[in-house]
C-alpha positions as CSV (number, residue, x, y, z in Angstrom):
1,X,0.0,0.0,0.0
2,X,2.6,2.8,1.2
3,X,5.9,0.9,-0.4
4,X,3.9,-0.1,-3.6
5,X,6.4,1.0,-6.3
6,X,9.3,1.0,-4.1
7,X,11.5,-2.4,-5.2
8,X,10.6,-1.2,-9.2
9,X,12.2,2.3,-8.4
10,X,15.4,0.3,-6.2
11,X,15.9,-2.2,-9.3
12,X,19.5,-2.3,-9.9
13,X,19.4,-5.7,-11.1
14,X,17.0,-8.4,-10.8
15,X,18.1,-9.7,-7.6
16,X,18.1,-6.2,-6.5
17,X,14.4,-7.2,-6.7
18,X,14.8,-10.3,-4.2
19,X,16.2,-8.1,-1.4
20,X,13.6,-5.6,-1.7
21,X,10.7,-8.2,-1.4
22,X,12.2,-8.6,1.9
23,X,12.4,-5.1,3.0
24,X,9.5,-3.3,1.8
25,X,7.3,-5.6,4.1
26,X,8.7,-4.4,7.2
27,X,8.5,-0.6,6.1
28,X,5.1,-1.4,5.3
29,X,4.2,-2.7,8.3
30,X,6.2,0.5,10.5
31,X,3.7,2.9,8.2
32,X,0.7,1.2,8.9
33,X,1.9,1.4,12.5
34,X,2.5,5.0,12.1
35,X,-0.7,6.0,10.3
36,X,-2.5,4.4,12.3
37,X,-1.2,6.3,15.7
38,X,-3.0,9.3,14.0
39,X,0.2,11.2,13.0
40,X,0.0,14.5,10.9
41,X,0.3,13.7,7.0
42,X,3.5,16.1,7.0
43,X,4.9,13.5,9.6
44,X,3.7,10.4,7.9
45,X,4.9,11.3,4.9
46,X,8.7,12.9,6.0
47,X,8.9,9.3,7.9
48,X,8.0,7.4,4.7
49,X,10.4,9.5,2.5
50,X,13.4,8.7,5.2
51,X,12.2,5.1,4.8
52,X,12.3,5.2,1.0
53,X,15.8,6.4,1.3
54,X,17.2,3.7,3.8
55,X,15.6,1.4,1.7
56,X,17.6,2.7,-1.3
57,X,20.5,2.9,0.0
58,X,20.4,-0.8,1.4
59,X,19.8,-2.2,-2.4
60,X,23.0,0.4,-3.2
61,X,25.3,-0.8,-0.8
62,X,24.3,-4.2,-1.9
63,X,23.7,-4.4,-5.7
64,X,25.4,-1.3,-6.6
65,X,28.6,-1.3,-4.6
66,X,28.6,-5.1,-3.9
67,X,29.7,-3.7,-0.5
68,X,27.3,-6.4,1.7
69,X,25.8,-9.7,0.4
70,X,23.0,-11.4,2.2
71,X,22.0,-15.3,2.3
72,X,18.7,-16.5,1.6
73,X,17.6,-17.3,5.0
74,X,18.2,-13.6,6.3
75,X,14.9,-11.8,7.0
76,X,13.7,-8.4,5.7
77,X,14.2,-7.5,9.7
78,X,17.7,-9.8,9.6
79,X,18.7,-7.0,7.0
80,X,17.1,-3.6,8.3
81,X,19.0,-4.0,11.7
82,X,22.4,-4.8,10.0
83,X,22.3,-1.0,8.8
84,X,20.2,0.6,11.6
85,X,20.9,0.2,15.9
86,X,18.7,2.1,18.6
87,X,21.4,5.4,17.7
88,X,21.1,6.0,14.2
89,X,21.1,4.5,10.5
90,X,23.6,4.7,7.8
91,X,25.0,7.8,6.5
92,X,23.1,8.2,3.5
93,X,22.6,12.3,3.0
94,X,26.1,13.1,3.4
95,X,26.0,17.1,2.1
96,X,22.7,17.8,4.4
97,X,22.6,17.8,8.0
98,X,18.9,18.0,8.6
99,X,17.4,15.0,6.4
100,X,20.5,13.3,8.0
101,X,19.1,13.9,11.6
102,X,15.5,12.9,10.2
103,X,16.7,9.7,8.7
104,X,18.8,9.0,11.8
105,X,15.0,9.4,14.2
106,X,13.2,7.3,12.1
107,X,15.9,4.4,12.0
108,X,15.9,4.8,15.7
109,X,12.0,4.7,16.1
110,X,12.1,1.6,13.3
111,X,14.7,0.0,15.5
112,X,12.3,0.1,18.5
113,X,9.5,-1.1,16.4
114,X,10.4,-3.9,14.8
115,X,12.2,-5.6,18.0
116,X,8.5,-6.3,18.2
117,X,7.9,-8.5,14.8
């Protein structure tokens, strides 16, 4: 529903695909979570956008950069909390400080979240 599109705009390559079958659930199921605590659409939707992008830069780091691989039996949540911890998430807006510290509170608040699934 929120992540509909999200492992066609991530393609890299087709197994690029795979990994993003395994992802997209869990963001999916933090949105619906966060919608449903009756947060402001400006919030919901600066929360999805920061999702979007630690989504993209997982599939980079793996499929573009080759700089992680991942076996089959890893879960989408296996793979979100090799890049996030209850501090922060990856660097992944390098030149701007603010969607940096948005990204970084969302990982955090993901982290907490899906200790639960």
């Amino acid at each position: 529903m929120y992540t509909h599109d999200w492992g066609k705009n991530w393609q890299i390559s087709k197994d690029g695909i795979h990994l993003s079958k395994k992802i997209t659930p869990v963001f999916e199921l933090y949105l619906s979570d966060l919608a449903d605590s009756g947060v402001s659409k400006k919030t919901f939707n600066r929360q999805k956008n920061a999702c979007y992008a630690l989504g993209s830069y997982i599939i980079g780091e793996v499929y573009g950069y080759e700089n992680d691989t991942f076996s089959e039996t890893q879960t989408g949540v296996d793979i979100l909390l090799h890049y996030i911890d209850q501090f922060e998430g990856p660097l992944v807006y390098h030149d701007n400080e603010l969607w940096q510290k948005e990204l970084d509170s969302v990982c955090r608040k993901l982290f907490k979240t899906i200790q639960h699934y």
